[in-house]
N, CA, C and O atoms as a MOPAC input file, in Angstrom:
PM7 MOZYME 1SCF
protein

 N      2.30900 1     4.01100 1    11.56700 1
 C      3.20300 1     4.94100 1    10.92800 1
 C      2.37700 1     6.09800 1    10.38700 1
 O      1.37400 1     5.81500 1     9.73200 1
 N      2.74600 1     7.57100 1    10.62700 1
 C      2.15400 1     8.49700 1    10.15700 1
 C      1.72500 1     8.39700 1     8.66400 1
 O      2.29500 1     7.50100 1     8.04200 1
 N      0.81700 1     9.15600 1     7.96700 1
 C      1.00200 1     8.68500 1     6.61400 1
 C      1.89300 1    10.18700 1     6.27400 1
 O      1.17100 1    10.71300 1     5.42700 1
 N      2.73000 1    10.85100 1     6.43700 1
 C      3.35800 1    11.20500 1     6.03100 1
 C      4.47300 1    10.89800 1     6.20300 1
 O      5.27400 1    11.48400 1     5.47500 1
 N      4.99100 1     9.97800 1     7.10400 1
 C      6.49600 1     9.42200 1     7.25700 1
 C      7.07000 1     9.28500 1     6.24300 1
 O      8.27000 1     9.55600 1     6.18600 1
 N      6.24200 1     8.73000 1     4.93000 1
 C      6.91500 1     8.57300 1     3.40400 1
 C      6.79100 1     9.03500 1     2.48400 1
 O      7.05900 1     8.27800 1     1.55100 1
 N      6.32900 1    10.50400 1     2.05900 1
 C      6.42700 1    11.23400 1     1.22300 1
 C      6.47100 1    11.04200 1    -0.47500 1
 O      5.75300 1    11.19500 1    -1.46300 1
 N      7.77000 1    10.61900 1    -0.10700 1
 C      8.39000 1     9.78400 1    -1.31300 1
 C      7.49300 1     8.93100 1    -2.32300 1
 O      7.75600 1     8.63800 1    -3.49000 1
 N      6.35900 1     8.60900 1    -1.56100 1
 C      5.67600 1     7.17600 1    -2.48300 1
 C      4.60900 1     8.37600 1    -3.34200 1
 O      4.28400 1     9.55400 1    -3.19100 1
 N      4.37000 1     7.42800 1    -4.15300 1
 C      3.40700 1     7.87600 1    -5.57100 1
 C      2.78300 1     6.90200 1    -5.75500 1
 O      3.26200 1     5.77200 1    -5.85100 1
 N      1.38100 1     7.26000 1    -5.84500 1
 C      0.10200 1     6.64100 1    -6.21200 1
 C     -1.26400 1     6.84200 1    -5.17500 1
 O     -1.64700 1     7.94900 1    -4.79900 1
 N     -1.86100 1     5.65100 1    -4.82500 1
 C     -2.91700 1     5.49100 1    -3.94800 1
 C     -3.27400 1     4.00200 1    -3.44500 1
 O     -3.67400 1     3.04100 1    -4.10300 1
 N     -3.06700 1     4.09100 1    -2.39700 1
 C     -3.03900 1     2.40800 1    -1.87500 1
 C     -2.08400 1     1.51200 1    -2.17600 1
 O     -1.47600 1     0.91300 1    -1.28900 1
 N     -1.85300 1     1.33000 1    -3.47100 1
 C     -0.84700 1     0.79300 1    -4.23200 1
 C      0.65900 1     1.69400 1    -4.42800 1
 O      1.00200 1     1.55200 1    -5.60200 1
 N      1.37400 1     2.31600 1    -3.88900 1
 C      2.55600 1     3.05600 1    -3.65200 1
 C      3.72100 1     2.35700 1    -4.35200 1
 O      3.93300 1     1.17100 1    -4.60900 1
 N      4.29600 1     3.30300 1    -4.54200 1
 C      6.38900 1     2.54000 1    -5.94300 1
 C      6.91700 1     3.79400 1    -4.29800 1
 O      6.41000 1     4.76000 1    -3.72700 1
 N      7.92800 1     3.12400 1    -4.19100 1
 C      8.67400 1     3.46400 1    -3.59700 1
 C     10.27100 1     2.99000 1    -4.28800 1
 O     10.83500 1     1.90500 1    -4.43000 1
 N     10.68200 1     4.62100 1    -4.66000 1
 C     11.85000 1     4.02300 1    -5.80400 1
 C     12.93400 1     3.80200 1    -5.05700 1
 O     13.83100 1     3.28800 1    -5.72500 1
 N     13.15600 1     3.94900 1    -4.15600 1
 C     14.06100 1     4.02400 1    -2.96300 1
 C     14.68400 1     2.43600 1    -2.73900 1
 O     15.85800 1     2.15000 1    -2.50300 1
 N     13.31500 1     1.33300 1    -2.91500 1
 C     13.42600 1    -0.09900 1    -2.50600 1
 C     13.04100 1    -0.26200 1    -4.03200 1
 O     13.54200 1    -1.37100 1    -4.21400 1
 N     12.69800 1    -0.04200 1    -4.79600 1
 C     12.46300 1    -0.54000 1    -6.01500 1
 C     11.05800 1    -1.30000 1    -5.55600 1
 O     10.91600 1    -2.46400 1    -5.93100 1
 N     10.35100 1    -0.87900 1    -5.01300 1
 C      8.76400 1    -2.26100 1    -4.60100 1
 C      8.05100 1    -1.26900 1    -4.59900 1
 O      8.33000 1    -0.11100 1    -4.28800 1
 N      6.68300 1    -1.91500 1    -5.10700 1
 C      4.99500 1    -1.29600 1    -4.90600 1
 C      5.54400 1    -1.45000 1    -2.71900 1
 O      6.42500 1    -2.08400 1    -2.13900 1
 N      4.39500 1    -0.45700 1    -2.21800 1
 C      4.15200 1    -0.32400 1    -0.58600 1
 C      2.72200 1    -0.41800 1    -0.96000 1
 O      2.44800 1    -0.40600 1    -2.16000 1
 N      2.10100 1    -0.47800 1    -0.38000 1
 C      0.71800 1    -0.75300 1     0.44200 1
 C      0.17300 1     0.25100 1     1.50900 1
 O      0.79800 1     0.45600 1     2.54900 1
 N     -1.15000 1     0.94300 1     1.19100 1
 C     -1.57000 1     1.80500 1     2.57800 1
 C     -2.72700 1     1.58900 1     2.42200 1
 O     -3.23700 1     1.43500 1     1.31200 1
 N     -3.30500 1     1.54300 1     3.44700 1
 C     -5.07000 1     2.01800 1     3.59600 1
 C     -5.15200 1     3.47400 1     3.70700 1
 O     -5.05800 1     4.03600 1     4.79800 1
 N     -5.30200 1     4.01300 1     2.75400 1
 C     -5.78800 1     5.56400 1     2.70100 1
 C     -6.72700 1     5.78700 1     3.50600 1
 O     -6.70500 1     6.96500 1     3.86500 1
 N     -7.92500 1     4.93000 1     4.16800 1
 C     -9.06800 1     5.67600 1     4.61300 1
 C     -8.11200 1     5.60000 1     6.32000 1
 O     -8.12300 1     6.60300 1     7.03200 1
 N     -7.57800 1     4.69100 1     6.64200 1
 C     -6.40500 1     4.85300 1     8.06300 1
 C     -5.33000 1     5.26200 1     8.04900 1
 O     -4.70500 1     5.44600 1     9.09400 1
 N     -4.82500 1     5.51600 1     6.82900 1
 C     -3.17200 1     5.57200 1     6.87200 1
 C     -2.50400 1     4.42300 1     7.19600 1
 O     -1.39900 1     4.64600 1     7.69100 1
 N     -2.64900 1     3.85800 1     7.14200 1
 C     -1.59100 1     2.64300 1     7.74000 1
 C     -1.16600 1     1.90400 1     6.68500 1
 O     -1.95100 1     1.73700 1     5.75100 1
 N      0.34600 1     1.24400 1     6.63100 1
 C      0.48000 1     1.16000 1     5.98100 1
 C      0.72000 1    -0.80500 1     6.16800 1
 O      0.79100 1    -1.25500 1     7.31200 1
 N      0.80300 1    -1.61600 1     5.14400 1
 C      0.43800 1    -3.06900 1     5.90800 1
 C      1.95500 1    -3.32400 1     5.86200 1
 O      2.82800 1    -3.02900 1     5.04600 1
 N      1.95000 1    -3.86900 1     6.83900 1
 C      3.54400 1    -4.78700 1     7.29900 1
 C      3.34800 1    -6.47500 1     7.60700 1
 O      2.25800 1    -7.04600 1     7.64400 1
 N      4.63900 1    -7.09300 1     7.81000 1
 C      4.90100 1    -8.39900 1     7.33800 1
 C      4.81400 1    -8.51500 1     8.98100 1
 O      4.86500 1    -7.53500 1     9.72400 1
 N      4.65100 1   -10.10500 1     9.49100 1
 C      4.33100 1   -10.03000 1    10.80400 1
 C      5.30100 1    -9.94200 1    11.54100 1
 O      5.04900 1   -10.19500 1    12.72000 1
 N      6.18300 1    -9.71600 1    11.34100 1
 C      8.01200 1    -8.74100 1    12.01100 1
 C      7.54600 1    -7.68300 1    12.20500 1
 O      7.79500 1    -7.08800 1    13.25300 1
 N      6.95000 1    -7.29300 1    11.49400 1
 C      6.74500 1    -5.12700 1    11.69800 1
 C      7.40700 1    -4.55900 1    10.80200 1
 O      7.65100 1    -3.35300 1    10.82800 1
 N      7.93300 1    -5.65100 1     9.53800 1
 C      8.32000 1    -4.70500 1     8.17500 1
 C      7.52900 1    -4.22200 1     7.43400 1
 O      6.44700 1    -4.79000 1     7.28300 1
 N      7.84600 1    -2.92500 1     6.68400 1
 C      6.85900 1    -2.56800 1     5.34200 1
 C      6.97500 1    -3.46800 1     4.68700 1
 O      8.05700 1    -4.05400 1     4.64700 1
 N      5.79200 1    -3.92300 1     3.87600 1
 C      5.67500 1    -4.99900 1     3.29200 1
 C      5.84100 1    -4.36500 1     1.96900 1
 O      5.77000 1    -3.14700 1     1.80800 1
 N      6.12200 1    -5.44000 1     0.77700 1
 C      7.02400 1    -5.15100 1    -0.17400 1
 C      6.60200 1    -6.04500 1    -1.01400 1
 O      6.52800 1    -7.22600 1    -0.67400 1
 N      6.24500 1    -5.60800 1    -2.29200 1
 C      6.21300 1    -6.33400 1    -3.81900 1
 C      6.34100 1    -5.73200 1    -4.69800 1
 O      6.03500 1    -4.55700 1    -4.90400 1
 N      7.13600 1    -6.97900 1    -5.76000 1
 C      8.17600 1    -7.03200 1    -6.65400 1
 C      7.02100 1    -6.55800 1    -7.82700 1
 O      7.33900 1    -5.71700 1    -8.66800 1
 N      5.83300 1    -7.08800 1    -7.81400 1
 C      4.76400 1    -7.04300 1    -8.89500 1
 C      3.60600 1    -6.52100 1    -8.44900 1
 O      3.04600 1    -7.07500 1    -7.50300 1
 N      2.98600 1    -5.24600 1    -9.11100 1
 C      1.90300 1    -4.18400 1    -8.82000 1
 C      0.67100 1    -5.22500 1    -8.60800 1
 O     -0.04700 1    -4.89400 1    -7.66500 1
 N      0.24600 1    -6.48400 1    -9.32200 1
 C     -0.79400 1    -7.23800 1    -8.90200 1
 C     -0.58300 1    -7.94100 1    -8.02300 1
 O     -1.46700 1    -8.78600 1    -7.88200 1
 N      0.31400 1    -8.00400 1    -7.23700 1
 C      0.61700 1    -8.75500 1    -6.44300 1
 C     -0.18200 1    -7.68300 1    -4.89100 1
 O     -0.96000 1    -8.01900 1    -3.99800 1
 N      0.53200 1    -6.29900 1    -5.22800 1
 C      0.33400 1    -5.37500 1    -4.04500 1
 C     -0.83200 1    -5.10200 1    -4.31700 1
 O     -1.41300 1    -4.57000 1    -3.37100 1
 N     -1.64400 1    -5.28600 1    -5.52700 1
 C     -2.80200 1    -4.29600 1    -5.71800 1
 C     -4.01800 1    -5.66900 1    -5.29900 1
 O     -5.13700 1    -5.28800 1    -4.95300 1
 N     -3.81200 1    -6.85400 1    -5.33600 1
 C     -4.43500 1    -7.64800 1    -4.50700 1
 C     -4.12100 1    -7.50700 1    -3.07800 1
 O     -5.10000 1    -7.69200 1    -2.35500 1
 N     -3.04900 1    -7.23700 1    -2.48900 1
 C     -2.92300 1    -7.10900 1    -0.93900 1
 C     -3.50000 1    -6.02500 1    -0.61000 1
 O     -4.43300 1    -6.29700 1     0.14400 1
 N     -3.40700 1    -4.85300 1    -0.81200 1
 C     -4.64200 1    -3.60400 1    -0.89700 1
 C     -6.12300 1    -3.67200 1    -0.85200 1
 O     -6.90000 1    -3.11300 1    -0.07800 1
 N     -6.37100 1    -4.54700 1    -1.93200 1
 C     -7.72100 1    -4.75800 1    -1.92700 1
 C     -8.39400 1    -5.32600 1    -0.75900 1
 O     -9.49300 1    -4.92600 1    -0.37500 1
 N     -7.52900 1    -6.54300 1    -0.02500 1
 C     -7.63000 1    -7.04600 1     1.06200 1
 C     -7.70600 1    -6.29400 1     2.28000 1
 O     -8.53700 1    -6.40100 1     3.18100 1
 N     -6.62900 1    -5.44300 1     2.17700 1
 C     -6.38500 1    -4.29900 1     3.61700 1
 C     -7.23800 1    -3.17400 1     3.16700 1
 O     -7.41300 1    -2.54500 1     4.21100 1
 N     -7.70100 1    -2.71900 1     2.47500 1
 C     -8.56400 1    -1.50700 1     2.38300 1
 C    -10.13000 1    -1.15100 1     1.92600 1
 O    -10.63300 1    -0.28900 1     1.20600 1
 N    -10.72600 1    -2.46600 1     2.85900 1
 C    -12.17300 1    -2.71800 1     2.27900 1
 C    -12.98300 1    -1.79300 1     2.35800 1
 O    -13.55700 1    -1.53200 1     3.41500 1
 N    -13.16200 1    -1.17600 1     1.32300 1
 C    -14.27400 1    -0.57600 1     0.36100 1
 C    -14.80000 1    -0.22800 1    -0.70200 1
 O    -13.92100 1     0.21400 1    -1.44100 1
 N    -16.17800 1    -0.18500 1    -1.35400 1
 C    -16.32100 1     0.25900 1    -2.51000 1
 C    -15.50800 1     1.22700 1    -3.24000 1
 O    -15.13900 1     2.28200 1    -2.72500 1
 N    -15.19000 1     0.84000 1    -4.57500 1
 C    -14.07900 1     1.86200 1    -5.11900 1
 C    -15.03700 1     1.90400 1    -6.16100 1
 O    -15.92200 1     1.08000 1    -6.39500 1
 N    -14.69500 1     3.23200 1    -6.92200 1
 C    -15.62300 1     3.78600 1    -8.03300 1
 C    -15.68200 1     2.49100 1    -9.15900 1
 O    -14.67200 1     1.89100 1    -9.52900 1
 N    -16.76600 1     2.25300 1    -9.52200 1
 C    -16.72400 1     1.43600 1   -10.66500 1
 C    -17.79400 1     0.07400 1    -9.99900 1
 O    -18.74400 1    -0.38600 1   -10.63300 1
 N    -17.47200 1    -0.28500 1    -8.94300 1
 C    -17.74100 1    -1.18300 1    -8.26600 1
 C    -18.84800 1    -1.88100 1    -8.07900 1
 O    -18.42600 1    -2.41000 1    -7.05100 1
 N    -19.73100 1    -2.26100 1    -8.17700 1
 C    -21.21700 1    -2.91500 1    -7.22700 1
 C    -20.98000 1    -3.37500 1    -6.09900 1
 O    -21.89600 1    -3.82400 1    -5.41000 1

């Protein structure tokens, strides 16, 4: 999916999409955004929930890090 297909979202990696009421998920350094193994946008109810699935899909050092 382009990363502009969704506009709409706010943040970084971790995305609110108020539309569905859920955090979305992207790898900023690909754009892509992670889906469920159907080919849905994947979707959570709770920001630690998505901000652990992120961490997973978007491996790299982030500021702060060792």
């Amino acid at each position: 999916m382009p990363h502009d297909q969704l506009p709409r979202l706010h943040g970084y990696g971790v995305r609110w999409d108020p539309e569905a009421d859920r955090y979305r998920v992207r790898n900023e350094m690909t754009g892509e955004w992670l889906r469920r193994p159907g080919g849905d946008l994947a979707a959570f109810v709770f920001f630690g929930d998505a901000y652990s699935a992120w961490r997973a899909f978007e491996v790299h050092k982030r500021p702060g890090e060792q």
